[in-house]
N, C-alpha and C positions, 0 to 999 in steps of 0.2 A: 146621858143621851149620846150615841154616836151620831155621826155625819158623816157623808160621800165628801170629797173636794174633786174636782172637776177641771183639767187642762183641756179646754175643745179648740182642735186643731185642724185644718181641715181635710183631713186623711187620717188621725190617731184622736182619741180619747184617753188622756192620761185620767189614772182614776186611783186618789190616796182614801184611806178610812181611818175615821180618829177610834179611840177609844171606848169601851161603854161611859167612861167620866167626860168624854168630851174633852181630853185637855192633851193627847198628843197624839199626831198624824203619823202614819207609815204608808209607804207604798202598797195600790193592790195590786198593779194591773195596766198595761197598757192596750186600750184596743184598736185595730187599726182595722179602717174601715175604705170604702170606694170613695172617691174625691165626692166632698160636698155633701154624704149620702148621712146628713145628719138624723135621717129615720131609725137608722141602725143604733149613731149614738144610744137617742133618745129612746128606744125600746130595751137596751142595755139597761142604762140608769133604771127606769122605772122598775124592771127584773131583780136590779140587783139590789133597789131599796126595800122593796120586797124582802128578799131572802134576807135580807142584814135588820132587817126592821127599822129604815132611816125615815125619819120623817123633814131632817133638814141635809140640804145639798147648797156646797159653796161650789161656787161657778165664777172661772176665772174672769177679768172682766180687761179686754185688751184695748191699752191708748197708746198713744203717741205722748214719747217725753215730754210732749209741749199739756199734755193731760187733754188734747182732745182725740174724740174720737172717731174711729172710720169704718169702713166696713166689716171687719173682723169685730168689733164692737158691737154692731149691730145683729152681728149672728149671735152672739150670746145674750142678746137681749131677746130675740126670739126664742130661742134652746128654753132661757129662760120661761117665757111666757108659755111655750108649745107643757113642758111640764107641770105649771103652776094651773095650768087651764084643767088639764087633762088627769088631776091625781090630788092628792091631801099633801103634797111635798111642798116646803116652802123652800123656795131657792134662795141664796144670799150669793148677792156679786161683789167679788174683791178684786181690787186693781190687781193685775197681775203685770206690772210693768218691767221689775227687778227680779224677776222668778228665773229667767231663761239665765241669764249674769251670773244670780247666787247659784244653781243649779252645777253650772259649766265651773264656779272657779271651788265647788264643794267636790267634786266627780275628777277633776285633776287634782286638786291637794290629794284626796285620796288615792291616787295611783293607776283611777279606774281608767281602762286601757279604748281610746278611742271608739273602738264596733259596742264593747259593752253601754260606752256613755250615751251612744246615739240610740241606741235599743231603750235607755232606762229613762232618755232625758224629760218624756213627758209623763210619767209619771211623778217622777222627782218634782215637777213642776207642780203636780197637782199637792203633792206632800209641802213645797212652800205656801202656794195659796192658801190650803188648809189648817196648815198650822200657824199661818200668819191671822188669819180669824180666829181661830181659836186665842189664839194668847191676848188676843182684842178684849175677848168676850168670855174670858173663864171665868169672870164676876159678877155677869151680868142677872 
């Protein structure tokens, strides 16, 4: 079974896709949208789980080091419910707290040159959130 993973940011949708086995992420796509205009996100995702045939979607899920959480939490808690309400998608939230970190210090070991990193970074993000659930749950 594939899966969408999900960076929601509030101006870009990083967006990775696993496999048909489920069991490793790549980047698809970054989208970037008008400040807040989380309609857009969320008509994207629906579209593209559609055309991919996804019936599960990991959605980043953002805390604070201390693990609580604040308003950026809370819009993914909505994103969340706005798709689970609205469709047969079942969404799964992963802490995305180390994503931005592993991200930035995987994109400099490689060489990747400053304007490319900041174009790729949320996506990249969505391929750790994604494949950090998956390798959770390739047992399950």
């Amino acid at each position: 079974m594939k899966y969408l993973g999900l960076d929601l940011g509030s101006r870009t949708l990083g967006v990775a896709i696993s496999d048909e086995l489920g069991m490793l992420a790549r980047p698809l796509e970054t989208l970037r949208f008008k400040d807040d205009d989380y309609e857009t996100a969320y008509l994207y995702v629906i579209e593209t789980c559609k055309k991919e045939k996804i019936k599960e979607v990991v959605l980043g899920l953002p805390r604070h080091m201390n693990g609580d959480q604040g308003v950026r939490a809370q819009i993914s808690y909505d994103f969340k419910d706005k798709i689970e309400q609205n469709s047969d998608i079942k969404v799964h939230l992963e802490d995305e707290r180390m994503t931005t970190i592993i991200v930035d210090k995987a994109m400099i070991s490689g060489n990747m040159r400053r304007e490319k990193r900041k174009e790729k970074k949320d996506e990249m993000a969505a391929v750790v959130i994604l494949q950090s659930f998956l390798d959770r749950n390739s047992f399950r």
